[in-house]
C-alpha positions as CSV (number, residue, x, y, z in Angstrom):
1,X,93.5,127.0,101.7
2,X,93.5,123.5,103.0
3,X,96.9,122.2,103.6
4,X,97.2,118.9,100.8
5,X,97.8,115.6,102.1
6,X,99.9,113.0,99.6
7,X,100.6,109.5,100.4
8,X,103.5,108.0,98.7
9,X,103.8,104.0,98.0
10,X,107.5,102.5,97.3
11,X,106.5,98.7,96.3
12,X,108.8,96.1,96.7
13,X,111.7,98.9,97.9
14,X,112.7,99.9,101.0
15,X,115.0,102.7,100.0
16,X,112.8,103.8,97.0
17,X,115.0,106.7,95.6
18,X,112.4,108.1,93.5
19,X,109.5,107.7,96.4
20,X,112.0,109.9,98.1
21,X,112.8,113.0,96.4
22,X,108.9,113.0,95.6
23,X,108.6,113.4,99.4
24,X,111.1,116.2,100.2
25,X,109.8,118.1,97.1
26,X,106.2,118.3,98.3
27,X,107.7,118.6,101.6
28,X,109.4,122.1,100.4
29,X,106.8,123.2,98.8
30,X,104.2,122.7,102.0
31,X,102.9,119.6,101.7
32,X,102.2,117.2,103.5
33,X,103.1,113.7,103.1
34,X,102.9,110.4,103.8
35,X,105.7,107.3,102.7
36,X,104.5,103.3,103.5
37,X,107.4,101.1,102.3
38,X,105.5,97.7,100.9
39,X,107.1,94.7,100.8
40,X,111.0,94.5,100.9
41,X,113.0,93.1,97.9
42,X,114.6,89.8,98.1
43,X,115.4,88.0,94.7
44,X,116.2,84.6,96.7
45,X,112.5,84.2,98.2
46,X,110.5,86.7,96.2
47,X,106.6,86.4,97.8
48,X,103.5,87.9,96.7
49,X,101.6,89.9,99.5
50,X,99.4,88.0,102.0
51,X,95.9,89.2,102.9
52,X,97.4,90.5,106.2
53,X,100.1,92.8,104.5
54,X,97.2,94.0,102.2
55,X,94.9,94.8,105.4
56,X,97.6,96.6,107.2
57,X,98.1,98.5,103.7
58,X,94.3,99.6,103.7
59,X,94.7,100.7,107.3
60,X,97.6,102.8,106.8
61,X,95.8,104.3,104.1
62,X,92.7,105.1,106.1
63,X,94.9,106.4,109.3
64,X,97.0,108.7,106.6
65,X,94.0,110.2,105.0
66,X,95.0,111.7,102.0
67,X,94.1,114.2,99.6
68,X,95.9,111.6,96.8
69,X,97.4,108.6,96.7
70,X,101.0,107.9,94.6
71,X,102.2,104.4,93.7
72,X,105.5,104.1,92.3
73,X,105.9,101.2,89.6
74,X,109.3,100.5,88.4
75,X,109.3,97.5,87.1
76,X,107.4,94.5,85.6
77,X,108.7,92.0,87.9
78,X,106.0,93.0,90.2
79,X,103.3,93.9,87.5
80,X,100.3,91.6,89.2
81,X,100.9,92.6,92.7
82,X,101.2,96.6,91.5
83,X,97.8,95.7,89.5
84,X,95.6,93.7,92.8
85,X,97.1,96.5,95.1
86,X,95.6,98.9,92.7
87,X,92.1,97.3,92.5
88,X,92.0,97.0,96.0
89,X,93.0,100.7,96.9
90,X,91.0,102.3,94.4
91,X,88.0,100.0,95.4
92,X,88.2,101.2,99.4
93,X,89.3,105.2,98.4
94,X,87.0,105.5,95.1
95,X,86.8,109.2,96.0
96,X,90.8,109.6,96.5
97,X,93.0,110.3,93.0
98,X,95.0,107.5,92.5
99,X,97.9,107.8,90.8
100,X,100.7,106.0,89.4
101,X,104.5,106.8,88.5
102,X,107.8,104.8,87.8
103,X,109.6,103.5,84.6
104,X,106.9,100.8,83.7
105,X,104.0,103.6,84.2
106,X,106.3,106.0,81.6
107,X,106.8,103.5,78.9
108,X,103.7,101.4,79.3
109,X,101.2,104.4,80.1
110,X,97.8,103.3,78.4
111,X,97.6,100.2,79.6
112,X,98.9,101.6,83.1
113,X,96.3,103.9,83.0
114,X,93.3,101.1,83.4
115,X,94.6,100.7,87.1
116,X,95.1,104.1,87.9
117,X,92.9,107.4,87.9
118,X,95.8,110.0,86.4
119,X,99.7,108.8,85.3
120,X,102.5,110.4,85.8
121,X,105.8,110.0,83.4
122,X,109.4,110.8,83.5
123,X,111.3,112.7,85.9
124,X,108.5,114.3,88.2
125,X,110.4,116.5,90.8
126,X,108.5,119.4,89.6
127,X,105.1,118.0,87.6
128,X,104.2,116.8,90.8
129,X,103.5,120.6,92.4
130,X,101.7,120.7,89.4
131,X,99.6,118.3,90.1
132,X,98.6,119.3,93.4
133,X,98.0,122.9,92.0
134,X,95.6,120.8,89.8
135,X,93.5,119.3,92.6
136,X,93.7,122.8,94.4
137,X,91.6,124.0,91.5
138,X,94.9,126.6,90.4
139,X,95.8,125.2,87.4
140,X,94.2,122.8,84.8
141,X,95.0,119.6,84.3
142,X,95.4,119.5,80.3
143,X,98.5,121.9,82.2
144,X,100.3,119.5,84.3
145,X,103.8,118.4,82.6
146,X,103.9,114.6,82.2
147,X,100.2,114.1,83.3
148,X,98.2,111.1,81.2
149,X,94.8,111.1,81.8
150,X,91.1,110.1,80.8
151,X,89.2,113.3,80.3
152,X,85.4,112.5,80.0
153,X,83.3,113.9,76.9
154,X,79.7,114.1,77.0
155,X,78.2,113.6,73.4
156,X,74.7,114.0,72.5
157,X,74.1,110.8,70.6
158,X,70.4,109.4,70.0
159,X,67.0,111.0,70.1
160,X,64.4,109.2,72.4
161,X,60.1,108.7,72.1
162,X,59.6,112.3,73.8
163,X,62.4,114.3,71.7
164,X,64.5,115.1,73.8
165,X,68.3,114.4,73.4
166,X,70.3,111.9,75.9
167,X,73.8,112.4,76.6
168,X,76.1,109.5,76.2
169,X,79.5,110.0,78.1
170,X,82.8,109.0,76.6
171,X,86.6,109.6,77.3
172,X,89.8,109.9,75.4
173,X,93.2,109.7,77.2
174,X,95.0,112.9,77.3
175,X,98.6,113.0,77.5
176,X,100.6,116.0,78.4
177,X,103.5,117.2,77.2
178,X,107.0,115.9,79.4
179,X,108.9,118.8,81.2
180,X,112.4,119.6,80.3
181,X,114.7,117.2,82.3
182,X,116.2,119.0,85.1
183,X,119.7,120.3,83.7
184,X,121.1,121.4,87.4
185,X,120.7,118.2,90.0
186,X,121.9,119.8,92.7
187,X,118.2,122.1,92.9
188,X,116.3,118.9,93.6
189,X,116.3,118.5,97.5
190,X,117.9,115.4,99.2
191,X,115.9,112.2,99.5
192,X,113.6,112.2,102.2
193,X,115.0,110.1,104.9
194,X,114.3,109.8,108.9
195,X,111.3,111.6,109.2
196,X,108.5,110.0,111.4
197,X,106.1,110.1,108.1
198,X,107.0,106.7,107.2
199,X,105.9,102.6,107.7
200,X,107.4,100.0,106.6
201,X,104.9,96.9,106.1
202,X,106.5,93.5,105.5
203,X,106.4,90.2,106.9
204,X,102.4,90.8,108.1
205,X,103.7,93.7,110.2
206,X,103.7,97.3,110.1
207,X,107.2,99.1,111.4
208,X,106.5,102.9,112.5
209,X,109.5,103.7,111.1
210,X,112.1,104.9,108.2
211,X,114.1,101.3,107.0
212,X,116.6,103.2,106.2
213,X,118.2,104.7,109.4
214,X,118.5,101.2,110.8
215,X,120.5,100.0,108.0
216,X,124.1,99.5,107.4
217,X,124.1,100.5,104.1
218,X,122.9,103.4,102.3
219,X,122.0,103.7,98.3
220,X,122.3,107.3,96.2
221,X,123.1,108.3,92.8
222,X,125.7,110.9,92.0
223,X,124.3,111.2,88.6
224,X,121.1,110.4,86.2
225,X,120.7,109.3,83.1
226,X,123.4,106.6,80.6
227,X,125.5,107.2,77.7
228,X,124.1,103.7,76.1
229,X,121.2,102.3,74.6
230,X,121.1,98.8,75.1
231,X,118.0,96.9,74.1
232,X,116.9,95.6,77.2
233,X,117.1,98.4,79.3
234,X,114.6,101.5,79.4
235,X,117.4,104.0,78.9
236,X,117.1,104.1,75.0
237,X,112.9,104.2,75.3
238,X,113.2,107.0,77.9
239,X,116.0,108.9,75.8
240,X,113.3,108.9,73.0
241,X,111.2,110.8,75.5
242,X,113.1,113.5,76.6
243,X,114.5,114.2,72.8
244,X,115.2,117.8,72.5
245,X,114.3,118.5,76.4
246,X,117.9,118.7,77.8
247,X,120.7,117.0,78.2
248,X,119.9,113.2,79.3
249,X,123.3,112.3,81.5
250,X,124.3,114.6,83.8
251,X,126.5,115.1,86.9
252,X,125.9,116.2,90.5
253,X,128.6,118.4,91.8
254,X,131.3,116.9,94.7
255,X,130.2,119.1,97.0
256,X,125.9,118.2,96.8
257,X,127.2,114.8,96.8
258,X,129.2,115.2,99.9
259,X,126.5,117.2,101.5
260,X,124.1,114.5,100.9
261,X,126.5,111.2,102.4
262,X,127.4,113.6,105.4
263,X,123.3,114.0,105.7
264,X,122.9,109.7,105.9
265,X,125.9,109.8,107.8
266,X,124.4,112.3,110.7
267,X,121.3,109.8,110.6
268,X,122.8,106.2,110.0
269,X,124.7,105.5,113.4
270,X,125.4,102.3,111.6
271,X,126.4,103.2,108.6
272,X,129.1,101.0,107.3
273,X,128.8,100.8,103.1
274,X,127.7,103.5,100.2
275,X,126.0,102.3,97.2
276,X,126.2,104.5,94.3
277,X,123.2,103.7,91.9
278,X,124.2,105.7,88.9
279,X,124.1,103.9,85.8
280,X,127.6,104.3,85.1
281,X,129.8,106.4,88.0
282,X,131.7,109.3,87.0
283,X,134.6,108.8,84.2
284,X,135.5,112.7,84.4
285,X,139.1,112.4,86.0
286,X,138.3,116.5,87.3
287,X,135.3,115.1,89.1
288,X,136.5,111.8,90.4
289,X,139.4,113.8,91.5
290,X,137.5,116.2,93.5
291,X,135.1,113.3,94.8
292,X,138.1,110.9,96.8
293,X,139.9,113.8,98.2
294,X,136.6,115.0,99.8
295,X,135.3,111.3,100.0
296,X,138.3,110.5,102.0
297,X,138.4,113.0,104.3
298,X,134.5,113.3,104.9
299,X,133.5,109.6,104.5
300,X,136.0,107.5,104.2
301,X,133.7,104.3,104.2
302,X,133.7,101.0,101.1
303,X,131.6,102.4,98.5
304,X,130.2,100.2,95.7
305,X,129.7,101.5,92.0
306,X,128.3,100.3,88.5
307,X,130.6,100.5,85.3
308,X,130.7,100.0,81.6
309,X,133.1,98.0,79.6
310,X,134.3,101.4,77.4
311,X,134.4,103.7,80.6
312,X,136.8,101.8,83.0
313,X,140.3,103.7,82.7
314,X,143.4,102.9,84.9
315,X,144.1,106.2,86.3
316,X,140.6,106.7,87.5
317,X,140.2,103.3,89.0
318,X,143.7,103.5,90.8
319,X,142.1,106.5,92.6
320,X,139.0,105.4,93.4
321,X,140.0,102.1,94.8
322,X,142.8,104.4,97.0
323,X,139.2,106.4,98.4
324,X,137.2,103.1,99.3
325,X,136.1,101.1,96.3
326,X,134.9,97.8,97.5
327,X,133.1,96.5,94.7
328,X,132.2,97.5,90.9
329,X,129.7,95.6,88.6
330,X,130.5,95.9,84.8
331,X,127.7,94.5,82.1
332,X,129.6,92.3,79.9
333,X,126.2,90.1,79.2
334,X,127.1,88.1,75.9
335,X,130.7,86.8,75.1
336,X,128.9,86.2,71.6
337,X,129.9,89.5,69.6
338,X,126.8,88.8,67.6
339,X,124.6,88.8,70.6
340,X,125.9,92.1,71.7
341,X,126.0,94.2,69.1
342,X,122.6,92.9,67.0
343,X,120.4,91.3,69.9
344,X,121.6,93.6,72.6
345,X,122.9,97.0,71.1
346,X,126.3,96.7,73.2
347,X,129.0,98.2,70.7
348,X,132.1,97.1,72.8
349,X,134.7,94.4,71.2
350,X,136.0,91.2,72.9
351,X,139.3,93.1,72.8
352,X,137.8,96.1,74.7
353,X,136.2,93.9,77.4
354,X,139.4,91.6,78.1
355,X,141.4,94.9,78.4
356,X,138.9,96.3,80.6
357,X,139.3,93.4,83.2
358,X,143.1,93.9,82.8
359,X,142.8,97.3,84.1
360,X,140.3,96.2,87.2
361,X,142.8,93.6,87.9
362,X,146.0,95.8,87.8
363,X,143.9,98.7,90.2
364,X,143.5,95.5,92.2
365,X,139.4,96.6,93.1
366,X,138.5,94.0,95.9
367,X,135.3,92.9,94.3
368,X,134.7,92.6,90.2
369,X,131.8,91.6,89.4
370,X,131.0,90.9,85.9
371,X,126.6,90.3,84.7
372,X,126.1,87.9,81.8
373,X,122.5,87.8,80.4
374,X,122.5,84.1,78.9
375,X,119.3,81.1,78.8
376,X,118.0,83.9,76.0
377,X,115.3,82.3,72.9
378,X,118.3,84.2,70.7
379,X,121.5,82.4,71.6
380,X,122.8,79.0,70.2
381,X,125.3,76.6,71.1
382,X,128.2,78.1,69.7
383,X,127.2,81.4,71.3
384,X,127.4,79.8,74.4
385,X,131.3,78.6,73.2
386,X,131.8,81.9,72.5
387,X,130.6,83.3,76.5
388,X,133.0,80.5,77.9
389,X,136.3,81.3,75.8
390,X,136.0,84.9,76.9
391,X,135.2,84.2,80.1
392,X,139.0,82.1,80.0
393,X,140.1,85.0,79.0
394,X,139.5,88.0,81.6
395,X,142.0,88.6,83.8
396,X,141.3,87.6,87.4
397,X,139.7,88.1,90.4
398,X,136.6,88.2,89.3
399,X,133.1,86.8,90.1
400,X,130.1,86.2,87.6
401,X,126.3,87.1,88.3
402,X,124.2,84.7,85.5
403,X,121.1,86.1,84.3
404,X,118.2,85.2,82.1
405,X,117.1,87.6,80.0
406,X,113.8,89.4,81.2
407,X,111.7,91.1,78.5
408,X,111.3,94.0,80.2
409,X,108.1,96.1,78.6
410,X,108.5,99.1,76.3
411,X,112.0,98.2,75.6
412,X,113.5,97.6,72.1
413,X,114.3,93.9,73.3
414,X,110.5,92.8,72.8
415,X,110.6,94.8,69.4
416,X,113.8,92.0,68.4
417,X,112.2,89.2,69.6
418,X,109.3,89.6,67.7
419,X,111.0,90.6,64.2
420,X,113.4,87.5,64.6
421,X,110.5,85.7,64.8
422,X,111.5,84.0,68.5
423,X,108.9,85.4,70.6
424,X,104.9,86.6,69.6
425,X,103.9,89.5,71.7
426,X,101.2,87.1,73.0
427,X,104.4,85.2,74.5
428,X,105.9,88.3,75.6
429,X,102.8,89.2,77.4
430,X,102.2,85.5,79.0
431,X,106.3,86.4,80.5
432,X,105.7,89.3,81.5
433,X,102.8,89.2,83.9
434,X,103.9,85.6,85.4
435,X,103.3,85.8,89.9
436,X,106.7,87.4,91.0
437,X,107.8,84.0,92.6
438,X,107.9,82.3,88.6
439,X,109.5,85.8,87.7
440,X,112.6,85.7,90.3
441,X,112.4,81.8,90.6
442,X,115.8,80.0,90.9
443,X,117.9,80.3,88.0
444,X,118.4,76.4,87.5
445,X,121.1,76.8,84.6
446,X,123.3,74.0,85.2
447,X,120.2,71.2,85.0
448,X,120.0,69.8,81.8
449,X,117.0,67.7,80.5
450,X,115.5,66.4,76.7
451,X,117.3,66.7,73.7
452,X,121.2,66.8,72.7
453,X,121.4,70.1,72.5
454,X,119.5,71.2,75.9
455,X,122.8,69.2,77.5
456,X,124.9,70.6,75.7
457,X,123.5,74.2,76.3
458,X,123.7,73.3,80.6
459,X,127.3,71.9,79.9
460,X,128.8,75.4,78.6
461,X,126.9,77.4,80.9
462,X,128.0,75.3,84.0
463,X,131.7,75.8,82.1
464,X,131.1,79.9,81.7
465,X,130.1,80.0,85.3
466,X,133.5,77.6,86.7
467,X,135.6,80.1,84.9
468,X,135.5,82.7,87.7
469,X,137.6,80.3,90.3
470,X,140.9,79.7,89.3
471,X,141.3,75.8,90.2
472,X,138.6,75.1,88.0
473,X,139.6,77.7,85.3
474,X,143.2,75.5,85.2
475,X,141.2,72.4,84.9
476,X,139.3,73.4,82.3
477,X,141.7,72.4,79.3
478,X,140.4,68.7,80.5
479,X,136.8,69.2,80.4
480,X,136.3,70.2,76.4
481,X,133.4,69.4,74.1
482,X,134.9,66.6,72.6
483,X,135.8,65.3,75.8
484,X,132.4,65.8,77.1
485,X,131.1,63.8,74.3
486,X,133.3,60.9,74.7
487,X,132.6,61.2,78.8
488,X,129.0,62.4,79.6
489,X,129.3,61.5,83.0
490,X,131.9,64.5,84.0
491,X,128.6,66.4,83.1
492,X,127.3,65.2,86.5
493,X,130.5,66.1,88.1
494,X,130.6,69.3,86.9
495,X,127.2,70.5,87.3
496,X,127.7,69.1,91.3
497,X,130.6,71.6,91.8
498,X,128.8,74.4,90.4
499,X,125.5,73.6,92.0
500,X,127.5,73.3,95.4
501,X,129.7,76.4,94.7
502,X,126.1,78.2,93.6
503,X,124.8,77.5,96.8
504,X,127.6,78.1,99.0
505,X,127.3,81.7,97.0
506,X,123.8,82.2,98.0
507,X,124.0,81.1,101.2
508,X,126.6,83.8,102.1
509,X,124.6,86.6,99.7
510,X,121.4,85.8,101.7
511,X,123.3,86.6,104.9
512,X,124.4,89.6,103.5
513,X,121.4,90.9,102.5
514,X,120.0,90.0,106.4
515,X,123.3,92.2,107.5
516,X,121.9,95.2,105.1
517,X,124.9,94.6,102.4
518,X,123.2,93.9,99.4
């Protein structure tokens, strides 16, 4: 039988986790395949593709030659250029399955399905060798796990002059039962990394080679799946999913882990910085044990990790800040208890939280960074009080990342927005499929414009976002609301020091992301 040829596309992702392990499964199985790497990531100058960059794509295609093409669509941020990519790939390779894959594909999949020929949800490690048993003609494809589809149905419909009977074609999507999530991680192979499969295409040229090894940094996950179900986030939509099919968080063992970092390491002669992309690292005090004795004696490099308000404990943090911790992001995202628990499905207290920065403070973790989703159609004035007199209150060092909240699709956020009657899903729909630049533009919070309360919203977040540096935080006592309304014109002193501190902050993370560090 003809060897199978699959081409692979990680959009907007140089690292592309999921792109991947898609690679090295086919890859064991005795596939061949293809990886192009389109478009890097950069949320301070986010671009659409140029003409060039979408030439170069067609030509990679046509030099690869493949048996079926995979695009992997993970988020909405990107939803137009996923779509014109689409059109333009299915319009040269009409004969070529096109397929799609990702979060958005899995929670938005009949609507996804208009830009692709078959869809692919959930976890796909092993419904992808089911797929390509499908185009090999050795299984069909009402059989493939997590396969949505058009199947066409010929109907005999009207009766012409001559009596005979035309057939009128129609199709109904078909959509497959999801596999059982894969209980045992450490069967799934490593990520695909350093082979001489891959292109990288940005900046109108093409680079015959794997963006990864050349970096500094490397990103992994030690785990899948999250404990929570905040609104916002796909995790509750894709626990829904995978109901009944296996346990949704689960754990890597120390040693796969290790054997995976000593694999980058072998590769990466510059390796200098681990990422660890799981949703929440490891609270297990067994496993974190095990992990920084071996991390320290097989590694021994600044590792980076995400936590959760509820999961940060002392003894755990002391050691993993003894094996390398450099830096750990915690979602606080309101200071408004109503905004958490009702808007956003966060269950923590402001008691919890201001504890929780106590302990990052006492392990003395070099980098805290703490997220705050605020300029949300749900919060008010006083919720915005609320943000800033918690924010007075976390223990320090710490630095804040200030987001607006993004309806991302399929998630229980959109569902809120419309029952509270602050959003129409027309509105949602206008948001979400705005050109990437208007979706990563800059976050302008501390300009202020129209009525009373539009100043008075850009005068707390500017005061939320001074909290983080302790000369300001002292002052702040000085700058209260009544104060600012007896004194508007501190509002233009203070939105000058966080506009120059703002930009002094990006200046230094754009140079960092140049170096590979974030």
């Amino acid at each position: 039988m003809k060897k199978f040829k699959v081409l692979l596309i990680g959009l907007y992702n140089s690292k592309a986790l999921g792109v991947r392990y898609l690679s090295s499964v086919l890859q064991q199985a005795g596939h061949e395949v293809d990886i192009i790497y389109f478009k890097d990531f950069n949320s301070l100058n986010a671009s659409s593709p140029t003409e060039r960059e979408y030439e170069l794509l067609l030509e990679q295609i046509r030099k690869s030659a493949p048996d079926m093409i995979g695009l992997s669509v993970m988020s909405s941020f990107y939803i137009e250029v996923a779509k014109e990519m689409s059109r333009r790939i299915r319009q040269t390779f009409s004969e070529t399955p096109f397929i799609w894959g990702g979060v958005y594909a899995t929670l938005i999949p009949d609507e996804s399905l208009e830009y692709c020929d078959y869809l692919m949800r959930g976890e796909c490690e092993e419904a992808i060798l089911e797929l390509v048993e499908a185009f090999q003609g050795q299984r069909a494809f009402t059989n493939v796990a997590n396969l949505t589809f058009r199947q066409k149905q010929i109907t005999s419909s009207s009766t012409v002059a001559n009596s005979s009977t035309v057939a009128s074609s129609a199709s109904e999507i078909i959509t497959n039962d999801l596999r059982p999530l894969t209980a045992h991680l450490d069967t799934i192979p490593f990520p695909d990394m350093g082979g001489n499969n891959m292109v990288h295409i940005t900046g109108d040229k093409v680079n015959c080679c794997d963006p990864q090894v050349s970096s500094i940094s490397y990103e992994m996950s030690a785990s899948r799946g999250c404990p929570y179900v905040c609104s916002y986030c796909s995790s509750l939509n894709m626990k829904r999913l995978y109901k009944g099919k296996g346990p949704f968080v689960r754990q890597r063992s120390v040693q796969n882990t290790m054997e995976e970092l000593l694999m980058a390491k072998s590769k990466m002669k510059n390796l200098r910085m681990v990422w660890f992309w799981d949703e929440i690292f490891a609270d297990d005090e067994e496993w974190v044990q095990e992990f920084v004795t071996a991390y320290k004696k097989e590694i021994n490099l600044p590792f980076n990790i995400w936590g959760h308000p509820l999961k940060i404990k002392k003894n755990i943090m002391d050691m993993l800040v003894d094996a390398g911790l450099h830096q750990i992001v915690v979602g606080l995202q309101h200071g408004s208890p109503r905004i958490r628990k009702e808007i956003y499905f966060r269950p923590e207290t402001d008691e919890q939280i201001i504890e929780m920065s106590k302990v990052l403070s006492e392990a003395k973790v070099p980098e805290v960074i703490f997220d705050l989703i605020l300029d949300s159609p749900f919060e008010s004035v006083e919720d915005l009080e609320m943000t800033y007199h918690l924010c007075m209150k976390l223990h320090k060092p710490f630095k804040l990342q200030m987001h607006g909240l993004h309806f991302l699709p399929g998630t229980d956020i959109e569902k809120v927005a419309v029952r509270k009657g602050v959003l129409s899903w027309e509105d949602l729909k206008k948001q979400q499929n705005r050109p990437i630049e208007e979706q990563y533009r800059s976050f302008l919070w501390w300009t202020h414009t129209g009525s009373h309360e539009d100043r008075e919203r850009a005068y707390w977040k500017i005061m939320i976002y001074l909290t983080q540096f302790g000369w300001t935080s002292r002052m702040m006592p000085v700058f209260q609301r009544d104060l600012f309304k007896r004194k508007p014109e501190l509002m233009n002193i203070l939105r000058t020091s966080a506009n120059g501190w703002n930009l002094m902050r990006r200046a230094s993370r754009k140079a960092l992301m140049k170096l590979g560090l974030t």
